[in-house]
KOLDRENMI-191280 format. One record per residue: x, y, z of N, C-alpha, C in turn. Coordinates in nm, 2 decimals. Layout:
BEGIN
R      nxx      nyy      nzz     caxx     cayy     cazz      cxx      cyy      czz
R        X        Y        Z        X        Y        Z        X        Y        Z
...
END
This chain:
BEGIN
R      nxx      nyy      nzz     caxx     cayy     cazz      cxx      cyy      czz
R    15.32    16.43    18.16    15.20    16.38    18.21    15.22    16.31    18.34
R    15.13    16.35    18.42    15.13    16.27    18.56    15.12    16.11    18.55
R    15.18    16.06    18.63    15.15    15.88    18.64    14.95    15.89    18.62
R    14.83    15.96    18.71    14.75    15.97    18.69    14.68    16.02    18.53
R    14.76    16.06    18.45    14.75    16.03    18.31    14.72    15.98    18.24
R    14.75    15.85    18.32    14.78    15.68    18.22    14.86    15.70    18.12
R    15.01    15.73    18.10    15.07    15.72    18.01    15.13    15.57    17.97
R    15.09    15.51    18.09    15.18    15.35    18.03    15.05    15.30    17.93
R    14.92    15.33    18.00    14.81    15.26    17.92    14.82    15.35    17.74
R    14.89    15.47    17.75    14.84    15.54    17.62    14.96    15.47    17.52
R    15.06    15.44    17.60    15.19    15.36    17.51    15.15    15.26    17.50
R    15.11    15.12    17.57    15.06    15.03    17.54    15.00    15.01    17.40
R    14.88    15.12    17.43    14.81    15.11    17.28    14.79    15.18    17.20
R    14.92    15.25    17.19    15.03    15.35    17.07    15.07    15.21    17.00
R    15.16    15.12    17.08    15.26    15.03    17.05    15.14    14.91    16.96
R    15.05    14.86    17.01    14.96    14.78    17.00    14.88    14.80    16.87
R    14.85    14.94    16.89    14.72    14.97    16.74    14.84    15.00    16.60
R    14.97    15.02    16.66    15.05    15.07    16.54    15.05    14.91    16.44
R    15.12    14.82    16.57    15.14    14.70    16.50    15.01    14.62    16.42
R    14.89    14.63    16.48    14.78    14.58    16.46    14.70    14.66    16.31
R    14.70    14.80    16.28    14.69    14.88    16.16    14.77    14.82    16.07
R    14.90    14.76    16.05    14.99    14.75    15.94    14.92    14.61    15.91
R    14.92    14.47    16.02    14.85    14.41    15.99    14.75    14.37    15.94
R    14.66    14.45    15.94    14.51    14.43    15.93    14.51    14.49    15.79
R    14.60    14.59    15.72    14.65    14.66    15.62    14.66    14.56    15.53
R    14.77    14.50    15.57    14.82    14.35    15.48    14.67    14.28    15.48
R    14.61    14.25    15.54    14.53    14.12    15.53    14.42    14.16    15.43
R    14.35    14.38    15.42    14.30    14.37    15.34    14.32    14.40    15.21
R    14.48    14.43    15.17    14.52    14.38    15.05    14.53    14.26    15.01
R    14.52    14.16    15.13    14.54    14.02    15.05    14.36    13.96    15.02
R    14.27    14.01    15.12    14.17    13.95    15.11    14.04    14.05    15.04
R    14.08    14.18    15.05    13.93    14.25    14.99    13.86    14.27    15.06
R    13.85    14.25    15.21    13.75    14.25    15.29    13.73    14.42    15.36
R    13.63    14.44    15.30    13.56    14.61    15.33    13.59    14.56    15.50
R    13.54    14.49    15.61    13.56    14.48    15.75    13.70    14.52    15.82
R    13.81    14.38    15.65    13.97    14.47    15.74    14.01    14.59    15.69
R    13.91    14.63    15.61    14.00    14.79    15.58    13.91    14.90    15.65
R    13.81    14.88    15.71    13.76    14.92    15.82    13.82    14.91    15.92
R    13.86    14.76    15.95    13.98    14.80    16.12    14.06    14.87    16.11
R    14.13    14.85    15.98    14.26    14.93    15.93    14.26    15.07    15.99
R    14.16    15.14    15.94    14.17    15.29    15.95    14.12    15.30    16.10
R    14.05    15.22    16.14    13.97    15.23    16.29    14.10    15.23    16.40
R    14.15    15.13    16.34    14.31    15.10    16.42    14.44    15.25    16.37
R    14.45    15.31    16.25    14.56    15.38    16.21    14.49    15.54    16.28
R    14.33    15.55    16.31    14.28    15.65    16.35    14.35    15.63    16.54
R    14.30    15.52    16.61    14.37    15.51    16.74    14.54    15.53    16.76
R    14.62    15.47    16.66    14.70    15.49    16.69    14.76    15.69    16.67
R    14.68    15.74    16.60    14.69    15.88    16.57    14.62    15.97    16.74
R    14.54    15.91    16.75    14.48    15.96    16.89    14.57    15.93    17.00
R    14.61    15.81    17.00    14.76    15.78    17.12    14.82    15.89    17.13
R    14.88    15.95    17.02    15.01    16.06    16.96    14.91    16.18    17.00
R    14.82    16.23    16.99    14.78    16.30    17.01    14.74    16.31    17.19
R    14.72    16.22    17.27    14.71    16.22    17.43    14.85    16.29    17.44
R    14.91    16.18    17.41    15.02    16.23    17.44    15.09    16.33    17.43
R    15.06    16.42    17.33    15.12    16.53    17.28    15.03    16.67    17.43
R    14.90    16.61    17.40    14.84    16.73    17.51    14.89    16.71    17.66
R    14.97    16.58    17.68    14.98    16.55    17.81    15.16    16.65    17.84
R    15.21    16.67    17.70    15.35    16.73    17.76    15.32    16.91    17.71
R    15.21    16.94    17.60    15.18    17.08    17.61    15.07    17.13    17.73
R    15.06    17.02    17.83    14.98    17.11    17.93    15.05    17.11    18.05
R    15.21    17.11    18.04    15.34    17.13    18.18    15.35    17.22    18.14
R    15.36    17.29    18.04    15.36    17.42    18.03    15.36    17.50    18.08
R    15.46    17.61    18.15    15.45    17.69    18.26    15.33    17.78    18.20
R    15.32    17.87    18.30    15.19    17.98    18.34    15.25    18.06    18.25
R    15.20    18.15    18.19    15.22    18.30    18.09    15.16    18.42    18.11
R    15.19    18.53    18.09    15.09    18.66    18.11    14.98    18.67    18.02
R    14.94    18.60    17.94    14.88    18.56    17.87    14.78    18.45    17.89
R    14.81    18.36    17.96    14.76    18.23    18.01    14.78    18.19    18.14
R    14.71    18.30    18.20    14.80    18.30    18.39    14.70    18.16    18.48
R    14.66    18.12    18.40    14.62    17.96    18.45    14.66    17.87    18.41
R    14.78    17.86    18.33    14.86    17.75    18.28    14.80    17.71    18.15
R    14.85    17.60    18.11    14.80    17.51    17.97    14.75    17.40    18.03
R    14.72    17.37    18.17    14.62    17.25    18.17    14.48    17.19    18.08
R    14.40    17.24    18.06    14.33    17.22    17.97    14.30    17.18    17.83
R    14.50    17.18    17.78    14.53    17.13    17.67    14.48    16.98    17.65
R    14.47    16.95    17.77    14.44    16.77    17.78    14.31    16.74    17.75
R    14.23    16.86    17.80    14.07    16.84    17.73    14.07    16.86    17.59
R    14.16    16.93    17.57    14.13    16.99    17.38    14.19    16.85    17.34
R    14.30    16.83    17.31    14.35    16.68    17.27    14.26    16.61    17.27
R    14.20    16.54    17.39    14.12    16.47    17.38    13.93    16.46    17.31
R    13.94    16.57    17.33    13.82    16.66    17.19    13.83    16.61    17.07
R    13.97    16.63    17.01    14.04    16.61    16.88    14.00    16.50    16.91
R    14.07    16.44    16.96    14.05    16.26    17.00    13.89    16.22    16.92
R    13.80    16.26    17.01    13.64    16.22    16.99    13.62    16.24    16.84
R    13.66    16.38    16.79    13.61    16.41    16.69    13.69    16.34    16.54
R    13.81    16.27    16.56    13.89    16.17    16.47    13.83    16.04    16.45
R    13.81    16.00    16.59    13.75    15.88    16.61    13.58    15.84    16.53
R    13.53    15.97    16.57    13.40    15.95    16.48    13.47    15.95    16.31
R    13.51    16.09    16.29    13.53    16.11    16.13    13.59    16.00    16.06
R    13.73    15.98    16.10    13.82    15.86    16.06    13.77    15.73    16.08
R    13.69    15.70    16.18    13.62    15.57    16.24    13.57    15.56    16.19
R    13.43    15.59    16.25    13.29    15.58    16.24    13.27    15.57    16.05
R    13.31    15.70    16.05    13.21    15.78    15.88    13.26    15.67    15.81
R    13.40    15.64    15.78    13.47    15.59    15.71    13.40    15.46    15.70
R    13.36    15.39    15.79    13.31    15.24    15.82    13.19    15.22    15.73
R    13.11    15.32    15.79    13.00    15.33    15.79    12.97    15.36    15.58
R    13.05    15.45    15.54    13.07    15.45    15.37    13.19    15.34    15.31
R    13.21    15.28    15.37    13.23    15.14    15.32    13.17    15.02    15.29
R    13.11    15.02    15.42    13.03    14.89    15.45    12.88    14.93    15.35
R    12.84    15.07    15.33    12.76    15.08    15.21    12.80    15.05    15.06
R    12.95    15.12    15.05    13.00    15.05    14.95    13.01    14.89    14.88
R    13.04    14.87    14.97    13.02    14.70    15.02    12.90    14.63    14.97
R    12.80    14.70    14.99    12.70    14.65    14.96    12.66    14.63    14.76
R    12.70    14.75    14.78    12.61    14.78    14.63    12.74    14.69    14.53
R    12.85    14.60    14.58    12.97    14.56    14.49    12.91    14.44    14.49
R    12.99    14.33    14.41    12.98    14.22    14.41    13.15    14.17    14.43
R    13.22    14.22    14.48    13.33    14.16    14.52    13.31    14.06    14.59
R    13.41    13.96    14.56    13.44    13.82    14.67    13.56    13.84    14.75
R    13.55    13.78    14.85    13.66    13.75    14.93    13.78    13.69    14.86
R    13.91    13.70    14.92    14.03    13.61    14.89    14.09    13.57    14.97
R    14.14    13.45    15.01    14.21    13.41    15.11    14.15    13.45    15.29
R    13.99    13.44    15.29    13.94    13.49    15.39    14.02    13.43    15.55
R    14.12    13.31    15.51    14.16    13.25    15.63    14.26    13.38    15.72
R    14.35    13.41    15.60    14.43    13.49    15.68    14.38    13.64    15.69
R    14.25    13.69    15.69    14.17    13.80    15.77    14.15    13.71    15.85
R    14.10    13.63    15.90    14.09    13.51    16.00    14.22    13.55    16.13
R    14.31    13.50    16.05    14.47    13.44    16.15    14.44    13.64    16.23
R    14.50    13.73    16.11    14.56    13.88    16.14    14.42    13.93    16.27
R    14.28    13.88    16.27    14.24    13.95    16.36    14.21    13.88    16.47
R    14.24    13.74    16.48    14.25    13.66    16.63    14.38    13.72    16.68
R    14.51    13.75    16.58    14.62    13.78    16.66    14.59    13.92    16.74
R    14.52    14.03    16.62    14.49    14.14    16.65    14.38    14.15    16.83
R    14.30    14.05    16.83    14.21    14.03    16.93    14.29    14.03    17.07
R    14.41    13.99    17.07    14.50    13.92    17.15    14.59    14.05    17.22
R    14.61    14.11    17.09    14.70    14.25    17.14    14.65    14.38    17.18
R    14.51    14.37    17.14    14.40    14.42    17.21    14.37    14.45    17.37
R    14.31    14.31    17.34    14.31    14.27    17.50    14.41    14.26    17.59
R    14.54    14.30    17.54    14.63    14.32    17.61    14.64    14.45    17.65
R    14.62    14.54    17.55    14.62    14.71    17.60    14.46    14.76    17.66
R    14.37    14.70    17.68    14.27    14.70    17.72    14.29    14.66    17.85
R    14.35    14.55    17.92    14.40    14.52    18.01    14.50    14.61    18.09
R    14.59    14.68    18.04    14.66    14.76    18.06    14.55    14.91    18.13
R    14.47    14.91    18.02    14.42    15.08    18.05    14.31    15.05    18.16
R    14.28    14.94    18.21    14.18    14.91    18.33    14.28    14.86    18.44
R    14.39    14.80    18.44    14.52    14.84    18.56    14.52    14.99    18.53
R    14.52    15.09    18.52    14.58    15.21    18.57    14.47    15.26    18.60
R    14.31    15.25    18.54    14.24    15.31    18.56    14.15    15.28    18.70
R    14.20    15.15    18.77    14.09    15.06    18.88    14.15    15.16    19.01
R    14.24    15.19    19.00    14.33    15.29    19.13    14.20    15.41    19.20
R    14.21    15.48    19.06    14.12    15.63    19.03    14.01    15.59    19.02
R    13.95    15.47    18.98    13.80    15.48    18.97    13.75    15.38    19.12
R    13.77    15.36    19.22    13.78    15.35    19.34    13.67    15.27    19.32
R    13.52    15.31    19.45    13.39    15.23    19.41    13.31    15.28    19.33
R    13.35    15.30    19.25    13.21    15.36    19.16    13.24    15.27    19.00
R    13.11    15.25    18.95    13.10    15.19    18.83    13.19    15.24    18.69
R    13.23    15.12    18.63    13.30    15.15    18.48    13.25    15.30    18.41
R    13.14    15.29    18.44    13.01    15.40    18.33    13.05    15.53    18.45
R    13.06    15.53    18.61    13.08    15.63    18.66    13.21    15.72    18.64
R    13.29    15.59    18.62    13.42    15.62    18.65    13.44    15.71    18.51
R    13.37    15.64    18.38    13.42    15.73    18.26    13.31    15.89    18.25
R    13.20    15.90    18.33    13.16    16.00    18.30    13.20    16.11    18.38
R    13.27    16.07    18.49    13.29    16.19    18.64    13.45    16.16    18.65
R    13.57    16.12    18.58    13.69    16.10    18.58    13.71    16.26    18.53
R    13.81    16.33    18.62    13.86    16.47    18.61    13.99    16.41    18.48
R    14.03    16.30    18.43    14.16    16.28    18.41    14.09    16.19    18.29
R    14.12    16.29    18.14    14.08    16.26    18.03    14.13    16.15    18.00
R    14.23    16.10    17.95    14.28    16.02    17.85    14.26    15.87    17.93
R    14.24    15.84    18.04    14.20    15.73    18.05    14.07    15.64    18.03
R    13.94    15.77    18.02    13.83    15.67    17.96    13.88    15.68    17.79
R    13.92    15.76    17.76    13.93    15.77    17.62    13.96    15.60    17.58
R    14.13    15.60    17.61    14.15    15.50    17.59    14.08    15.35    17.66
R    14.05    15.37    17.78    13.90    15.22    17.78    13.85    15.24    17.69
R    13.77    15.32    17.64    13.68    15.30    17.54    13.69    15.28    17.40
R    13.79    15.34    17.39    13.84    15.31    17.25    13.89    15.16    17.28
R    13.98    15.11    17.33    14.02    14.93    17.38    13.90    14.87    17.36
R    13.82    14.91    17.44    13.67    14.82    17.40    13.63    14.82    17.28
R    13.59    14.95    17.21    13.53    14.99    17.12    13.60    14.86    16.99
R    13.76    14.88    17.04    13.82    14.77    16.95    13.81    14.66    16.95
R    13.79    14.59    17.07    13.79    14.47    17.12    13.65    14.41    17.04
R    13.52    14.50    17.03    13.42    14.48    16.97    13.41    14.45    16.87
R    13.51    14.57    16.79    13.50    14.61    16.65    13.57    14.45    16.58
R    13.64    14.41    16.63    13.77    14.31    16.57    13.62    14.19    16.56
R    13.55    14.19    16.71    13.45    14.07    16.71    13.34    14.07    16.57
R    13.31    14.22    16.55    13.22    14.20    16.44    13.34    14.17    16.27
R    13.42    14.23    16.30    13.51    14.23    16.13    13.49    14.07    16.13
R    13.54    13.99    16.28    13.55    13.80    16.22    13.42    13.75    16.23
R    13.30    13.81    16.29    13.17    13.78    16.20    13.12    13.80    16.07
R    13.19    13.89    16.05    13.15    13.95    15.93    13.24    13.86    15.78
R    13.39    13.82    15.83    13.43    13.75    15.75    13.39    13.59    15.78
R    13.37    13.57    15.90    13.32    13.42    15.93    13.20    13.38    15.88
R    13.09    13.47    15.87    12.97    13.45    15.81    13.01    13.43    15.65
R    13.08    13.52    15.57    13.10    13.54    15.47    13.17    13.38    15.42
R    13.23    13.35    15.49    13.33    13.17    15.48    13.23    13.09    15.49
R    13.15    13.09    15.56    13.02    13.00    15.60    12.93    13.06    15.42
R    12.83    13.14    15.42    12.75    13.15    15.38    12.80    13.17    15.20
R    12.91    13.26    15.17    12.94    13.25    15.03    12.90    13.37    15.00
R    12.77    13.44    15.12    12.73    13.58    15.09    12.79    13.72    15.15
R    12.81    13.79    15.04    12.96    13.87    15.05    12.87    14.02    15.12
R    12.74    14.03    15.15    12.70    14.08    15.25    12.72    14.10    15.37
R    12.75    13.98    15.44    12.79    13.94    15.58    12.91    14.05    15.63
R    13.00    14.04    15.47    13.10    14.15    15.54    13.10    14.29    15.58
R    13.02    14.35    15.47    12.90    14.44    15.45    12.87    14.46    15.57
R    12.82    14.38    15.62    12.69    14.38    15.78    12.84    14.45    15.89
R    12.94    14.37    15.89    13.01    14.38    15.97    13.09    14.50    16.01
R    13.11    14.57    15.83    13.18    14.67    15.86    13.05    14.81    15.94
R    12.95    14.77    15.87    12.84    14.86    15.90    12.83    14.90    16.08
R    12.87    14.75    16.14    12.85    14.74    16.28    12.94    14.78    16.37
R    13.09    14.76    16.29    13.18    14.84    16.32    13.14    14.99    16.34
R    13.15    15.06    16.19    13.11    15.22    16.19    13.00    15.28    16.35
R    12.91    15.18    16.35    12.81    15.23    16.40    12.84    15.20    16.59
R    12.93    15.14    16.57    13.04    15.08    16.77    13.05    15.22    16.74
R    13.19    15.30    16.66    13.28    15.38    16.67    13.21    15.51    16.67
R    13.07    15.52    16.60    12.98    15.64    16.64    12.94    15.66    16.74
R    12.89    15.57    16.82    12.85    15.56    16.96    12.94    15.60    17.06
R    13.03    15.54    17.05    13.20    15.56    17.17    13.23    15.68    17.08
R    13.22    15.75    16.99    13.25    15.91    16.97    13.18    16.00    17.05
R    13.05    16.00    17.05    12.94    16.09    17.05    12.99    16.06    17.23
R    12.93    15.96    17.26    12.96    15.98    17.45    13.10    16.06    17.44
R    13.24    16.02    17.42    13.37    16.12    17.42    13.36    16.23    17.39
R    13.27    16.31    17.27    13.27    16.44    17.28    13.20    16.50    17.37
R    13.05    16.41    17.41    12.98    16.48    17.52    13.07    16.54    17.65
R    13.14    16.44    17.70    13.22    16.38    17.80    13.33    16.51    17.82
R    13.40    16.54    17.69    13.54    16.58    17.67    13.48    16.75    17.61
R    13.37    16.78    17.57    13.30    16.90    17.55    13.32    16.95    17.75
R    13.22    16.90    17.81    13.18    16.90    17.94    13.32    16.99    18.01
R    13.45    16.87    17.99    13.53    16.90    18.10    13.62    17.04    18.05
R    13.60    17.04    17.90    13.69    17.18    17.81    13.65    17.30    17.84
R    13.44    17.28    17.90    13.41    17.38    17.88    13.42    17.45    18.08
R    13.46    17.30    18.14    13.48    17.39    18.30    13.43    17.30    18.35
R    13.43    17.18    18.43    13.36    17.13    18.54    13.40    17.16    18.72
R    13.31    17.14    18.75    13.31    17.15    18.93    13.36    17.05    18.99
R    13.41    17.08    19.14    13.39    16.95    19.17    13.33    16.92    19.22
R    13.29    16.75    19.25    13.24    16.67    19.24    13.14    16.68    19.40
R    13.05    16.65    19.43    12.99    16.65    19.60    13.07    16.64    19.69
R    13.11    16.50    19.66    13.25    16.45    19.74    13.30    16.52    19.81
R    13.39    16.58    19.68    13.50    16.67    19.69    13.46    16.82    19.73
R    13.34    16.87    19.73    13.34    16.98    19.72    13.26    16.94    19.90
R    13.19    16.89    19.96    13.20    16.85    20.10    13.29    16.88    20.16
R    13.43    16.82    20.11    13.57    16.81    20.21    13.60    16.98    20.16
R    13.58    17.06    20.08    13.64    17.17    20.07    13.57    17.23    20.16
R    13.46    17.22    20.20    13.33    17.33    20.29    13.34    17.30    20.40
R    13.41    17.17    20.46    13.45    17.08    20.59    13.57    17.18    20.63
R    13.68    17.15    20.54    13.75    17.22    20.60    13.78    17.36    20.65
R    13.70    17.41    20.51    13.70    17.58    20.55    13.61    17.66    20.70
R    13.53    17.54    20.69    13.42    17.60    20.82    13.49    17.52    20.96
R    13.66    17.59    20.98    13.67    17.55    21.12    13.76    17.67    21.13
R    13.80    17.69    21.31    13.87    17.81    21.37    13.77    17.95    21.33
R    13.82    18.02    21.32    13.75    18.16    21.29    13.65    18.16    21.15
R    13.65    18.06    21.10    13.58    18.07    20.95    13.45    18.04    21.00
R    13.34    18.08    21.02    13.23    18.06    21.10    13.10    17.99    20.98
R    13.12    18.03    20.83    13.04    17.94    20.75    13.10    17.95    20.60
R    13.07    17.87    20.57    13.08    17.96    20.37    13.00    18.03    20.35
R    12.99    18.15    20.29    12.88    18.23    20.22    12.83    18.15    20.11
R    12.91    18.16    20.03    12.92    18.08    19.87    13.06    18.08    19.84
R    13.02    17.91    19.76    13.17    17.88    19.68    13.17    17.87    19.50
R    13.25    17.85    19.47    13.27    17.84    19.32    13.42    17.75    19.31
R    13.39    17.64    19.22    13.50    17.53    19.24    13.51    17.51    19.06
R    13.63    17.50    19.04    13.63    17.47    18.87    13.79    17.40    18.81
R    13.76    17.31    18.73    13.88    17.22    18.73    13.96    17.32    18.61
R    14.07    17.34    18.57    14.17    17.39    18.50    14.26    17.30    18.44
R    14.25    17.18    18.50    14.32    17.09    18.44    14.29    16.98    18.52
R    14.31    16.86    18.49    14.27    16.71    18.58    14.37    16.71    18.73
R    14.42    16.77    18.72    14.50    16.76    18.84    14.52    16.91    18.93
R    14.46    17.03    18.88    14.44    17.17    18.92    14.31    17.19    18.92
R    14.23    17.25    19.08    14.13    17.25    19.10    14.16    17.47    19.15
R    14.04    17.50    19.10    14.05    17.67    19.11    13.92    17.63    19.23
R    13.94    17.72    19.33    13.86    17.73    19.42    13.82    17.89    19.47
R    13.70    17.98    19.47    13.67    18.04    19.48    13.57    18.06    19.60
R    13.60    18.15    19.72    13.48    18.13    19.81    13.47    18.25    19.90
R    13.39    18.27    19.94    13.32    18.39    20.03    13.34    18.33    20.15
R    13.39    18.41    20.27    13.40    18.33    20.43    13.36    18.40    20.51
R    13.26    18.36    20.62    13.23    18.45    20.71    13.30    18.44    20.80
R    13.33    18.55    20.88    13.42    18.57    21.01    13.36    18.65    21.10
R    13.41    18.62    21.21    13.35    18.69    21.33    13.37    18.84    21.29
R    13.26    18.91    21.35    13.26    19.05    21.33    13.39    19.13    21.48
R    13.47    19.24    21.42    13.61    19.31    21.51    13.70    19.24    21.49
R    13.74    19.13    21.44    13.89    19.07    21.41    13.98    19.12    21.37
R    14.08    19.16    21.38    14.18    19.26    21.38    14.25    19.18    21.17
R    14.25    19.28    21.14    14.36    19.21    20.99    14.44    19.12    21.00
R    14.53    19.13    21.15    14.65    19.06    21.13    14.56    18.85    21.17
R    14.47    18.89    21.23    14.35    18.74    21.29    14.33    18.75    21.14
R    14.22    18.83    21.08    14.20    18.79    20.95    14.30    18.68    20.81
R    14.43    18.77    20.87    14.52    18.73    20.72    14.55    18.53    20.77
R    14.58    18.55    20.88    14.59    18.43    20.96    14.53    18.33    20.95
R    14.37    18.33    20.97    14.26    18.28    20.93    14.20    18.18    20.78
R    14.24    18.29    20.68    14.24    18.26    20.55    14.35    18.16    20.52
R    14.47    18.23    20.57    14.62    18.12    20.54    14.60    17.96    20.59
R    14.55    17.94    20.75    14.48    17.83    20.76    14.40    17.76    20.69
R    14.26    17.81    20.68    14.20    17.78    20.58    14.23    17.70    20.47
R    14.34    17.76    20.38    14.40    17.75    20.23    14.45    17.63    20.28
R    14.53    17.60    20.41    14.62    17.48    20.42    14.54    17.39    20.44
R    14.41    17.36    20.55    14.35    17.28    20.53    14.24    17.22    20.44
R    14.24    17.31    20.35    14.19    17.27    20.18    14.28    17.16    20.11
R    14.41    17.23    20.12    14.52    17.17    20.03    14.55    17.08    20.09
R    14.54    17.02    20.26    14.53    16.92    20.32    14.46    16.79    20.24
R    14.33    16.86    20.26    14.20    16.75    20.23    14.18    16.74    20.11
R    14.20    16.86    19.99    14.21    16.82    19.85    14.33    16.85    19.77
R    14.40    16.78    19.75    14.54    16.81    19.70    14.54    16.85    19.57
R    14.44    16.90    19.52    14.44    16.93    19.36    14.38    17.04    19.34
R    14.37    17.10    19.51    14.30    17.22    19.51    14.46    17.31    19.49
R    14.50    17.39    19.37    14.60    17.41    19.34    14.61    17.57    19.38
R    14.48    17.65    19.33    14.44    17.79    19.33    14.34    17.83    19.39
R    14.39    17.92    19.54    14.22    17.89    19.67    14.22    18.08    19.61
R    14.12    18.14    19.63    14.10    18.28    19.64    13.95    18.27    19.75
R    14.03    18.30    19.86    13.91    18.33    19.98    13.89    18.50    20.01
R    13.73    18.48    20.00    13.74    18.68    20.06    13.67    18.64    20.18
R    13.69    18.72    20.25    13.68    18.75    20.39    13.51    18.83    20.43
R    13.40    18.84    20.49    13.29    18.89    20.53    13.23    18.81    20.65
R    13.12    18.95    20.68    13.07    18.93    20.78    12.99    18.84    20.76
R    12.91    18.75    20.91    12.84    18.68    20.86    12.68    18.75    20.91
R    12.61    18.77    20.78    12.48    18.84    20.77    12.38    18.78    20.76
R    12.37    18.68    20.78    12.22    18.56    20.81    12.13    18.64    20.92
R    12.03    18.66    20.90    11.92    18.71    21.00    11.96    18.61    21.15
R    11.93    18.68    21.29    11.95    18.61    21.39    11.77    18.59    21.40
R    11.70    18.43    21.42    11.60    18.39    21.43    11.58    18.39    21.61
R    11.47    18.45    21.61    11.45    18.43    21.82    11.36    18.32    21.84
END
């Protein structure tokens, strides 16, 4: 996986949710609290999604095949698919049939202090890999908003992981409401409430990642931006306009480019072949991720206006 990847941010909080799941494990064997055995799985679900970025990030170097003559790039969208679709099932559902469970019990809390201690520490190591995945992501997301940057980012695993960091960051806030209310009030609903609010974080941050991670598996364009600087460069020297283009990503860092060029009408083949070769270079100039150009060559047939 490229540095553009975010592999330090996906290790960060491989390393982070592993330790933080075993934790949160202990506390709700010691304490009973439906909230920490909601982080638990919320947390052992992330750490399973880390493993899984990362797995799509080394089966999509994958050389090209006769079979797959566009490489395995788009392994990274499917992983990350998996990703969405874990995150809800293992997350979300699980929370969400707990904290009902929860309800209809009359269990008490035990030792609510140390659910207490395990998820301030947990909050801490959190925000540390949360921290982490917004250093690698502030580079790539230039001026555009947190919400831009995760819905138009060609380069899956790094909203994944913001959002999931957040999604945790949240989730930990409601489990120690949910046990703090419960220390406070004596009512063993409160935890109830909490895990409920968990489930229902982790359904929200699912559903946007599948939209998100559906979108880019099934082909996206590029972006105005980007697809400006491709039309910029092609309409100079003998290239007289685009007819029509077609632009489609293959992988976060492979852009397929497809386009129609007009050229002066008598150009001899050997001007023609020349022309195109330029062209291609100053694409790959201006967009470096334009990996695969296929330009055809035509006349240009616009009516002449008197």
């Amino acid at each position: 996986m490229s540095a553009g990847g975010g592999t330090r941010a996906i290790i960060a909080a491989l390393l982070a949710n592993a330790g933080i799941a075993l934790a949160k494990f202990v506390g709700y064997l010691i304490t009973g609290s439906s909230s920490m055995l909601a982080e638990s799985v919320h947390s052992v679900a992330d750490t399973s999604n880390q493993g899984l970025l990362l797995l799509g990030g080394r089966t999509a170097r994958r050389a090209a095949t006769p079979q797959h003559p566009f490489g395995y790039g788009r392994d990274r969208y499917f992983y990350s698919f998996v990703v969405a679709l874990l995150l809800f099932s293992l997350g979300s559902v699980f929370a969400i049939y707990e904290g009902i469970h929860k309800l209809e019990s009359d269990e008490e809390l035990t030792s609510p202090l140390v659910a207490v201690a395990i998820l301030v520490v947990a909050v801490a190591l959190e925000a540390f890999s949360f921290r982490t995945a917004v250093q690698e992501s502030t580079p790539l997301k230039g001026e555009a908003s947190w919400w831009q940057f995760i819905r138009q980012s060609k380069v899956p695993e790094l909203p994944v992981v913001l959002l999931e960091d957040f999604g945790a960051l949240i989730g930990l806030l409601f489990a120690l409401m949910g046990v703090g209310l419960t220390m406070l009030t004596g009512d063993i609903v409160w935890d109830a409430v909490g895990t409920l609010c968990i489930g229902a974080l982790l359904g929200a941050i699912a559903i946007i990642l599948i939209i998100e991670m559906k979108s880019l598996l099934i082909g996206e364009g590029a972006a105005a931006p980007v697809l400006e600087r491709i039309v910029t460069s092609l309409e100079q020297g003998p290239v007289e306009r685009v007819i029509h283009i077609r632009t489609q990503y293959i992988g976060p860092e492979e852009l397929l480019i497809a386009a129609k060029i007009a050229l002066r009408s008598g150009a001899p083949l050997v001007e023609v072949a020349r022309a195109i070769d330029d062209a291609e270079a100053r694409v790959r100039a201006a967009v470096p991720e334009a990996r695969l150009i296929y330009l055809e060559p035509d006349l240009d047939r616009t009516p002449v206006t008197s």
